[in-house]
Structures are given as C-alpha cells and as structure tokens.
GUVO-668626 format. One record per residue (C-alpha): residue number from 0; y, x, z. Coordinates in steps of 0.001 Angstrom, whole numbers, plus 500000, padded with zeros to 6 digits. Last residue first. Layout:
# residues N
<site pos="NUM" v="Y" u="X" w="Z"/>
...
END
This chain:
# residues 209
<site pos="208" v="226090" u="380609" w="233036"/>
<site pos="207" v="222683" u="382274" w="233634"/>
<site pos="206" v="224782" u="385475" w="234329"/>
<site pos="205" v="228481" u="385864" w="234142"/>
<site pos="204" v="229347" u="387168" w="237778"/>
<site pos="203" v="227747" u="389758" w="238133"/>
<site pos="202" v="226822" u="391595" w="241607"/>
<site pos="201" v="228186" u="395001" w="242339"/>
<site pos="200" v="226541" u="396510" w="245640"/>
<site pos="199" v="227900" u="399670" w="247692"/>
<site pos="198" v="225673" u="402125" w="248891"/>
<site pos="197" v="224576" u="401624" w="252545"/>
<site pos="196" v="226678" u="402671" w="255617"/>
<site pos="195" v="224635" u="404152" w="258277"/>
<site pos="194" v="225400" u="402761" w="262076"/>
<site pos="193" v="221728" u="403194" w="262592"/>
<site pos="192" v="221039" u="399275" w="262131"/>
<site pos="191" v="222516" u="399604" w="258654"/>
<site pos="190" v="225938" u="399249" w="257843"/>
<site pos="189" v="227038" u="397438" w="254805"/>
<site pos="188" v="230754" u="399287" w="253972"/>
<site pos="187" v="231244" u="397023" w="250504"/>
<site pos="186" v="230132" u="394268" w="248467"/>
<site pos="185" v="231428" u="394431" w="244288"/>
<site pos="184" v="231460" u="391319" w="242864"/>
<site pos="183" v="231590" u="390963" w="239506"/>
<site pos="182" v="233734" u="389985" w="236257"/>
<site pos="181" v="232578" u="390519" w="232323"/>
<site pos="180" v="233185" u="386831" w="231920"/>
<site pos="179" v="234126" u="385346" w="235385"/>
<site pos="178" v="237676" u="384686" w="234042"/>
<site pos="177" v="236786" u="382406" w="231488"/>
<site pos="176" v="240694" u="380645" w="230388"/>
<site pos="175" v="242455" u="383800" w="231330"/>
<site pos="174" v="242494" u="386366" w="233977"/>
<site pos="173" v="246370" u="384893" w="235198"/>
<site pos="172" v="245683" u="383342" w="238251"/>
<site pos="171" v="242188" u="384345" w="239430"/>
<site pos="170" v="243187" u="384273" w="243166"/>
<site pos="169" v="239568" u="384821" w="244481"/>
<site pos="168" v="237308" u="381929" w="247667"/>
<site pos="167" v="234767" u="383530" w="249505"/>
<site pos="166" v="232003" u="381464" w="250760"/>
<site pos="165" v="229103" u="381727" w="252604"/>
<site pos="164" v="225491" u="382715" w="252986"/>
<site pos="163" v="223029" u="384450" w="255407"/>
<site pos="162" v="219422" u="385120" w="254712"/>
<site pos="161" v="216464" u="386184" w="256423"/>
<site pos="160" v="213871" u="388687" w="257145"/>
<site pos="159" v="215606" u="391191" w="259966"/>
<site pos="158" v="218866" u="389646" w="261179"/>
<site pos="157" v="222231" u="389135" w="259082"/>
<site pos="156" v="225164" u="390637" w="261248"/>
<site pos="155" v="228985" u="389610" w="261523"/>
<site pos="154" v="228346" u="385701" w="259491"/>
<site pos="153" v="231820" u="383988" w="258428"/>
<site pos="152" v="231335" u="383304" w="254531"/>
<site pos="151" v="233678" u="380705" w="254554"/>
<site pos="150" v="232503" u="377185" w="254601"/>
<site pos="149" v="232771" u="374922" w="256945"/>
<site pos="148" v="236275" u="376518" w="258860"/>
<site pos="147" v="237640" u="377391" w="254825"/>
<site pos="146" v="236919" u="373778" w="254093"/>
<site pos="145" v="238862" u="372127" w="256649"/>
<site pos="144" v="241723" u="374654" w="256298"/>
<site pos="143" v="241985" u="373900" w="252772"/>
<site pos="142" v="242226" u="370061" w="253385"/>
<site pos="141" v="244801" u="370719" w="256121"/>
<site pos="140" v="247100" u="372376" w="253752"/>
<site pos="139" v="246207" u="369737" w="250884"/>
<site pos="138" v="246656" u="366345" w="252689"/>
<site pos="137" v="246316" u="365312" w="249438"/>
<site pos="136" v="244423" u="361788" w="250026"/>
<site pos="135" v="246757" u="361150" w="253046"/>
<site pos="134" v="248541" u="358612" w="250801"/>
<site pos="133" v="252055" u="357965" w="251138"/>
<site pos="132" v="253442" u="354795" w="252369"/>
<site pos="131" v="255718" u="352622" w="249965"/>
<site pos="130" v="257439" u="349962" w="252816"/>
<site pos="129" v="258678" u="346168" w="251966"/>
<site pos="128" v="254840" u="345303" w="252081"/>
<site pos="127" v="252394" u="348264" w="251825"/>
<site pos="126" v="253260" u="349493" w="248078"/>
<site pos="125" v="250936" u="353158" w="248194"/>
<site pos="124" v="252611" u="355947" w="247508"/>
<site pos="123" v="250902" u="358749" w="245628"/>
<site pos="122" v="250250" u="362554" w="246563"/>
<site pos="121" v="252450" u="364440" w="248816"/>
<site pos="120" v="250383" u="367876" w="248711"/>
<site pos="119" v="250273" u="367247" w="244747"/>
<site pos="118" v="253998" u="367398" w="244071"/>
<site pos="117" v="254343" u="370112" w="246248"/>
<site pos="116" v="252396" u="372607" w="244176"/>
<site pos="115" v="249486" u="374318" w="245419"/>
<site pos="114" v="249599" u="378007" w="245399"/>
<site pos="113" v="250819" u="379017" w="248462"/>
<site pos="112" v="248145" u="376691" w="250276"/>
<site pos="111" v="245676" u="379144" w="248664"/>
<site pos="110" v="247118" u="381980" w="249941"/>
<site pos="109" v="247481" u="380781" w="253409"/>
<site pos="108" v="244000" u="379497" w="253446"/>
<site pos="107" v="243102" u="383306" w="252593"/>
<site pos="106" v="242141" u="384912" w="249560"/>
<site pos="105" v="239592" u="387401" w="249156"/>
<site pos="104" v="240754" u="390275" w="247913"/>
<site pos="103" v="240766" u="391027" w="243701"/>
<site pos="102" v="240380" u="394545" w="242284"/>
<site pos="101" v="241577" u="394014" w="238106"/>
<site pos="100" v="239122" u="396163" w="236639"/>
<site pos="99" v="239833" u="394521" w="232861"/>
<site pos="98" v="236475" u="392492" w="232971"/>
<site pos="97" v="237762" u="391428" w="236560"/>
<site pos="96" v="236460" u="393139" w="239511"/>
<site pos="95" v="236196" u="390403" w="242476"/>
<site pos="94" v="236320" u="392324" w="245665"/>
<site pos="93" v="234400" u="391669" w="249090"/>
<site pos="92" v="234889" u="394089" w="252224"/>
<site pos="91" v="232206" u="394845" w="254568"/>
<site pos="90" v="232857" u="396576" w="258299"/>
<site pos="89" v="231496" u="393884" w="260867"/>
<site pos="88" v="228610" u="392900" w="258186"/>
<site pos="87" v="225875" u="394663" w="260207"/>
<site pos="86" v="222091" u="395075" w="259228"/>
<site pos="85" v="219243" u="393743" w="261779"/>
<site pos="84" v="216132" u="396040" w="261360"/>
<site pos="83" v="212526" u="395015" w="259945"/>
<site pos="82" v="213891" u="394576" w="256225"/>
<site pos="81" v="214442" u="392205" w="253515"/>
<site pos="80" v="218117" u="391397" w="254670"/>
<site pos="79" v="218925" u="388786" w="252113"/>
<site pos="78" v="223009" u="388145" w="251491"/>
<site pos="77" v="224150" u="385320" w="249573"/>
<site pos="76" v="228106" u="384673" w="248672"/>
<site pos="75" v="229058" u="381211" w="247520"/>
<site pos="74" v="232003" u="381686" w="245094"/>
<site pos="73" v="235329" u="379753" w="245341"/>
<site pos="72" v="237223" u="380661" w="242256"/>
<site pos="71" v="241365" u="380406" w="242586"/>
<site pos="70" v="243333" u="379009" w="239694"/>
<site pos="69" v="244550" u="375910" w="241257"/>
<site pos="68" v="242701" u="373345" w="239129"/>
<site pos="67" v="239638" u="375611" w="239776"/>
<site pos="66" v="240587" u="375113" w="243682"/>
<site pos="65" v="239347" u="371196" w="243658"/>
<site pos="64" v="239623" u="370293" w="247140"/>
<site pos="63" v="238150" u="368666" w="249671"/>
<site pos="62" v="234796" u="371074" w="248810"/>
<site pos="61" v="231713" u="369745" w="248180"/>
<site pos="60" v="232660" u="368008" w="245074"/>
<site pos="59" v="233443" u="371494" w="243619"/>
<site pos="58" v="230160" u="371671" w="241723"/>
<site pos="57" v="230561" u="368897" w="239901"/>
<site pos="56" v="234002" u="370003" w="238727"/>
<site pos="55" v="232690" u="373332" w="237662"/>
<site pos="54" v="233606" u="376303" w="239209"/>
<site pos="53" v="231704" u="377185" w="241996"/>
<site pos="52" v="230963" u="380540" w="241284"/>
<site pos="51" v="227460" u="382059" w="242982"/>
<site pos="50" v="226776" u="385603" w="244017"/>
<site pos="49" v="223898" u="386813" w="245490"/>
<site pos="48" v="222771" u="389733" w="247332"/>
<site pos="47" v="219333" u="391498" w="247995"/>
<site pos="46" v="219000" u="394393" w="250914"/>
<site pos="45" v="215878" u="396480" w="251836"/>
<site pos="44" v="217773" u="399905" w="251839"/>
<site pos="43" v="215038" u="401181" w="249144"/>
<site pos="42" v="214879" u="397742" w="247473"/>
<site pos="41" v="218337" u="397473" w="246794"/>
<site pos="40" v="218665" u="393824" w="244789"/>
<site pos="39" v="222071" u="393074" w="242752"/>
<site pos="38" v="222402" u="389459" w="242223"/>
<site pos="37" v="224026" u="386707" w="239807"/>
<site pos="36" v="220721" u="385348" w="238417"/>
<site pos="35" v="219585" u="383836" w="242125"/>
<site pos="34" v="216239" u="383894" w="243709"/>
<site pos="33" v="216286" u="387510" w="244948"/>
<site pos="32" v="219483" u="386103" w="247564"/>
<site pos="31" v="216406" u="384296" w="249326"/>
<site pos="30" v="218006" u="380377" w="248849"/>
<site pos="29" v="220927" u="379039" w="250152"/>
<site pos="28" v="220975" u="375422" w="251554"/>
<site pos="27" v="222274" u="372612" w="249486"/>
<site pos="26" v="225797" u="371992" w="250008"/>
<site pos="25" v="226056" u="368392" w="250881"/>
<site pos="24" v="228072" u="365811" w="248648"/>
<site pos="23" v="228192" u="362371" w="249855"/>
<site pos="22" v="230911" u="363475" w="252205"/>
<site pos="21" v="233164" u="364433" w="249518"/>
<site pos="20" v="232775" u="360634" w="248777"/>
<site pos="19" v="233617" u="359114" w="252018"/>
<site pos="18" v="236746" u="361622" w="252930"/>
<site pos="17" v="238182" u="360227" w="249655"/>
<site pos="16" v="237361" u="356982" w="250208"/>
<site pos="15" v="238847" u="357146" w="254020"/>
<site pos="14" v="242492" u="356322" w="252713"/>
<site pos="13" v="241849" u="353868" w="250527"/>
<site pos="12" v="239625" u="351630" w="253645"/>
<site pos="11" v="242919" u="352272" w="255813"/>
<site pos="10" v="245111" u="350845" w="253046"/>
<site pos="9" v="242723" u="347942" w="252465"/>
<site pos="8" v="242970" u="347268" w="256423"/>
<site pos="7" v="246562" u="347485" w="256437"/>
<site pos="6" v="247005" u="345104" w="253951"/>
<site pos="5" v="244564" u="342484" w="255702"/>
<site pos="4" v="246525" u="343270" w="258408"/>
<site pos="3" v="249564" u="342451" w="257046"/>
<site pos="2" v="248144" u="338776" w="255040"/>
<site pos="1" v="248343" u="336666" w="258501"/>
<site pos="0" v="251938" u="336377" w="258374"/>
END
C-alpha cells in the first residue's frame, strides 16, 4: 500500500522535467540590431533592424515547443532606434517574402494550435497502477500560449538610443525543405516622432547561416 505515493511522486517528478529543462534555457538578451548579419540599417531615419530564425533544434530549446517540426519559423525581431526622438510601432506590419514572393502574416497562437496534430497534444500514457494517465508534456495549446505571452514581439514605441526585440512566429508550410533561402522580412508603416512614416525595411533572412 505504501508503493502509490511513491508512484505518484515519480509521475509528478516526469511531469515537471519538461518544464525543468526548457527552463535551463534563457534567451540571451538582444544585441544593437547593427550587430546582427540579417539586418537592414537606415542611417538617414536613424533606424537598424534585425532578423533572427530560430530554427535549429538547439535554438528552439527556449521555446515549449518545437514549431520547425510544425512548419512555422519563429524569428526574433530586433529593432535599434539610433536617434534622439522616440519612433512608434502602433502602425507596423511584419511579412515574410519567400524566394517566390509568397507575403506571409504573422501567425497567431490560434494558427499555430491549428497546425498541431492531435496525436501529439495528447502525448504518452504513463502506467500509474490499474490507471494509464496521460502526460501533460504536450499540453500543446497552452504551451503555445505560454510562449507567445514571453515572447512575442509586443513593444508599441522603441525610445531614443535603444533596442527592442521579440518574436514573430511564419506559417512556412509548403516553401520547401530551406525556406529562409532567398526569404526576408519586410517591416512596415514605422512612424517617426512627427507622425511621418519611414520607408519600409527588408531584412534577409539567409545570411551568416
């Protein structure tokens, strides 16, 4: 009789492993968006921005999810205001631009949740007795949720001298085994502090990889 709870207790301690070890993995703080291959720099209008896919496995420990299996990109998006004036973000619209001019939105978690298949949102089952309980380890509608609230690009303004970054995550079902060769980002409807809207800014996607 005494054996249950040490059962319990090993299912409790596989349950939190997962949750343990994407823990272990911190995003590392962005960088000036100058410092990055993947950038497009305006010098006149003072703005630099950055682009970088997250798409190897390594990379996609920080997330509670591995998207690349579910053919969407996450990429970290960088944007430097070099100037003396605050520039607004209220307006801006993101598109991937495949190598064959596909125009890509952002997804959303909805979208991404779409796109996982059941049989990985109920995961394994676990033999706890006379019962087989099922894992929370793919938990994947929550899972996406968590990492779209701690990560997505989210910032309305970037003040004078310094950086904001975040991440957008692009549907690229269907582009092919390399889909960021020949691809970019193209950043859209910037407004400067006078209400100006600067010219747009295409950012590769294929450099230094």
């Amino acid at each position: 009789m005494r054996a249950r709870p040490i059962l319990f207790a090993t299912f409790v301690v596989l349950l939190m492993m997962p949750f343990a070890s994407h823990a272990e993995h911190r995003l590392r703080a962005a960088r000036d968006a100058t410092a990055y291959p993947n950038r497009a720099v305006h010098k006149q209008e003072h703005v630099a921005i950055a682009a970088v896919p997250y798409v190897s496995a390594d990379q996609q420990k920080v997330f509670a999810i591995p998207y690349r299996k579910f053919g969407f990109v996450p990429i970290r998006l960088i944007i430097t205001n070099m100037g003396d004036k605050p520039i607004s973000l209220e307006q801006t619209r993101v598109f991937f631009i495949s190598a064959n001019k596909d125009q890509i939105e952002a997804a959303s978690p909805d979208d991404v949740e779409r796109n996982i298949p059941l049989s990985y949102k109920e995961g394994r089952r676990i033999p706890v007795g006379p019962l087989h309980v099922p894992t929370h380890r793919k938990d994947a509608d929550w899972k996406v949720q968590q990492d779209f609230d701690h990560y997505e690009y989210n910032a309305v303004s970037v003040a004078p001298h310094s950086t904001k970054a975040g991440f957008l995550w692009y549907d690229v079902n269907g582009l092919g085994g390399n889909p960021l060769r020949g691809a970019s980002l193209v950043v859209e409807q910037i407004e400067n502090a006078d209400g100006q809207q600067l010219f747009y800014f295409r950012v590769p996607l294929d450099k230094g990889r």
